[in-house]
C-alpha positions in Angstrom: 0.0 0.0 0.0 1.4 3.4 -1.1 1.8 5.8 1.7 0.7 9.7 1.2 3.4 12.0 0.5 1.6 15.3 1.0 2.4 16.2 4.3 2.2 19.7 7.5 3.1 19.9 11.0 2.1 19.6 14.5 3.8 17.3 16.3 7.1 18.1 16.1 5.8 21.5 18.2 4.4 19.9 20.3 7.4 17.5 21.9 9.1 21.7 22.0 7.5 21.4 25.3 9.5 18.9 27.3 6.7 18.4 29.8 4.1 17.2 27.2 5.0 13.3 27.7 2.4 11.9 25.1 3.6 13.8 22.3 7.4 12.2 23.5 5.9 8.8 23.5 4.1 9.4 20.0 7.4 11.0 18.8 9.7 7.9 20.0 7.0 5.3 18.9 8.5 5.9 15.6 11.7 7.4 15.9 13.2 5.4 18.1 13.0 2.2 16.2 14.2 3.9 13.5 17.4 5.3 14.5 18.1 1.9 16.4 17.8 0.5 12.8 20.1 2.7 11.2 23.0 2.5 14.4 22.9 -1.4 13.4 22.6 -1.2 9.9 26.1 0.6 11.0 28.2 -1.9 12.5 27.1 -1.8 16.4 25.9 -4.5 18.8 22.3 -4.2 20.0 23.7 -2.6 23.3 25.8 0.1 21.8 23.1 0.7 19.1 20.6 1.4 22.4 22.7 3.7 23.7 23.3 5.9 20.7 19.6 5.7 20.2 19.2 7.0 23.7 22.1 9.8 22.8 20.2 10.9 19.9 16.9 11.6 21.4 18.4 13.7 24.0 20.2 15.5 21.2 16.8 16.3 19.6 15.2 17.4 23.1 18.3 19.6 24.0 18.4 21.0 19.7 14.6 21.4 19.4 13.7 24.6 20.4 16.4 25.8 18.0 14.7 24.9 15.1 12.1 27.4 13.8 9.5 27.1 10.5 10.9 27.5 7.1 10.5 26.8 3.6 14.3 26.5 2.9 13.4 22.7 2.0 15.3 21.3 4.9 13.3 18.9 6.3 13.1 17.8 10.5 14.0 14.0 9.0 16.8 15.1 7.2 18.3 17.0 10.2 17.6 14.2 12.5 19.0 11.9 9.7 22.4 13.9 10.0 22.4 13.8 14.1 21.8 10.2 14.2 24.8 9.7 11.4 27.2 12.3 13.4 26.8 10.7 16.2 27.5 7.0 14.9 30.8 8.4 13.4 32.0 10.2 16.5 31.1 6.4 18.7 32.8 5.1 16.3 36.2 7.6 15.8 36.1 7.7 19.8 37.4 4.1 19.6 34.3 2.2 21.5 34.5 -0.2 18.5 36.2 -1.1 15.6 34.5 -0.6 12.8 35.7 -3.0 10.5 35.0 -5.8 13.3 31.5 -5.5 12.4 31.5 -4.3 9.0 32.8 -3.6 6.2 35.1 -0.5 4.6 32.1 0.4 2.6 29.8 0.7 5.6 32.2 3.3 7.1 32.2 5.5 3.7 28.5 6.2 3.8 29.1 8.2 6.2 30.5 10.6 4.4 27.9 11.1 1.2 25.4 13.0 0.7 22.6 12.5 3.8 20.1 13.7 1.5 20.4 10.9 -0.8 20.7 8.2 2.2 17.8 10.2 3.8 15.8 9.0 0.4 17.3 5.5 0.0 17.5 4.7 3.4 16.4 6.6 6.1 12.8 7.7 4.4 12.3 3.9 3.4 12.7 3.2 6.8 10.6 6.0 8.2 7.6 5.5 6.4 7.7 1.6 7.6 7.8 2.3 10.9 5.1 5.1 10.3 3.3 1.7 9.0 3.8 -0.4 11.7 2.9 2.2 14.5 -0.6 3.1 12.7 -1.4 -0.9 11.5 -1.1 -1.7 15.6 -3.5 1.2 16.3 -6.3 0.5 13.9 -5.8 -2.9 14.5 -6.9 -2.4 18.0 -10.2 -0.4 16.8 -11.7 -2.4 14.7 -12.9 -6.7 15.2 -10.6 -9.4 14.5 -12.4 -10.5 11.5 -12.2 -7.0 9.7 -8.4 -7.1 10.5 -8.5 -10.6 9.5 -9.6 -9.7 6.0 -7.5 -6.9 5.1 -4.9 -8.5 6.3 -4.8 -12.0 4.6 -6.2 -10.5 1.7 -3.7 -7.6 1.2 -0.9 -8.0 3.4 -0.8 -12.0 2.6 -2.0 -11.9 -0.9 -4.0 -14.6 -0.3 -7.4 -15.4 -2.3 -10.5 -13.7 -1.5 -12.5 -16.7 -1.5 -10.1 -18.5 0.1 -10.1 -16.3 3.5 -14.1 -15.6 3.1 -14.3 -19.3 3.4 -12.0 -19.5 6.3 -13.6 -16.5 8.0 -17.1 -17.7 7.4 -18.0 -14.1 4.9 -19.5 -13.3 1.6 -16.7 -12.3 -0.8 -18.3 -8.9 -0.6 -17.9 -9.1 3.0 -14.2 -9.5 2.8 -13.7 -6.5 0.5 -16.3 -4.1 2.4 -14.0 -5.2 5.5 -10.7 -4.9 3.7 -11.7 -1.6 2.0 -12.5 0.2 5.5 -9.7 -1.2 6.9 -7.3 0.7 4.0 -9.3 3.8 4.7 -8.6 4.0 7.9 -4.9 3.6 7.8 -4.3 5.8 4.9 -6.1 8.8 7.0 -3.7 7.6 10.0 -0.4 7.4 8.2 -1.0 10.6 6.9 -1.7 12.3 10.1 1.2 10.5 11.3 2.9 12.1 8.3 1.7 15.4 9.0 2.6 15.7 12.3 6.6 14.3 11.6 7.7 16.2 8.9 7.8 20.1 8.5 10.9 22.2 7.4 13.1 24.1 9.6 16.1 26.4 9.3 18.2 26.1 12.7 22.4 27.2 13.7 24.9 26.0 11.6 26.7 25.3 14.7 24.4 22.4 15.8 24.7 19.1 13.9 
């Protein structure tokens, strides 16, 4: 399923107030997984890789109220893209780990090319999966099991629509009334999760 591209703001200011601790939690949901991700997809054991991850959302917390709205076309991702690559380099240049124990001399030149290009490849791939994963977990606990059911063996597991009607006890027309809703309702959720994680910001050369 094709997620929305068109996207505004909110959330990001929102978790500029460090005492709002549901907008934190909403904004970690996703991010969190998804820096871990990228700190592996570097070279780190899980326990280094949880620590960086940690290292990085206290960056953001301490940088945030830096940033301000602009339509310079740098986007909040990208400069979270570049903190979260800065500070995989520096672990790694401080000596915690060699490198080239855990991977390869490619792996340690990436960090060096354009982060708008990985940001695309890599880190927006990424993103929008985990934007998948934290909505699909939230409509799945609004609707029945048998709607989730549908959708899910029917577009998720490409399986036959008479197949899971039969399996499911439904009409055909059941199964795509079911899985239909069920697309509605996490296309309108992905892109408010969309909306609310992505703006553009200008912010002090200084910071990363």
């Amino acid at each position: 399923m094709k997620l929305p591209a068109d996207t505004r703001y909110s959330l990001i200011e929102k978790i500029k107030n460090p005492r709002d601790a549901e907008a934190w939690h909403e904004f970690a949901s996703i991010y969190q997984p998804l820096i871990f991700k990228i700190c592996c997809s570097r070279g780190m054991q899980h326990a280094d890789a949880t620590d960086v991850t940690q290292d990085v959302l206290a960056r953001i917390a301490q940088a945030i109220e830096q940033f301000r709205y602009d339509q310079s076309g740098a986007t909040f991702r990208g400069w979270l893209y570049r903190i979260t690559r800065n500070m995989v380099a520096d672990f790694f240049r401080k000596g915690k780990k060699d490198l080239l124990q855990h991977a390869d001399r490619t792996t340690e030149l990436r960090f060096d090319k354009d982060p708008a290009r990985d940001e695309c490849r890599e880190f927006q791939i990424e993103f929008q999966r985990q934007v998948f994963t934290v909505v699909a977990r939230q409509v799945q606990n609004q609707v029945k099991p048998q709607t989730w059911a549908a959708f899910w063996e029917t577009e998720m597991e490409n399986r036959h629509v008479e197949s899971v009607a039969s399996e499911l006890e439904m009409t055909p027309g059941a199964i795509y009334v079911a899985r239909s809703r069920v697309i509605a309702r996490l296309r309108k959720e992905v892109q408010k999760r969309l909306s609310e994680t992505d703006q553009f910001f200008v912010h002090d050369e200084s910071m990363p």
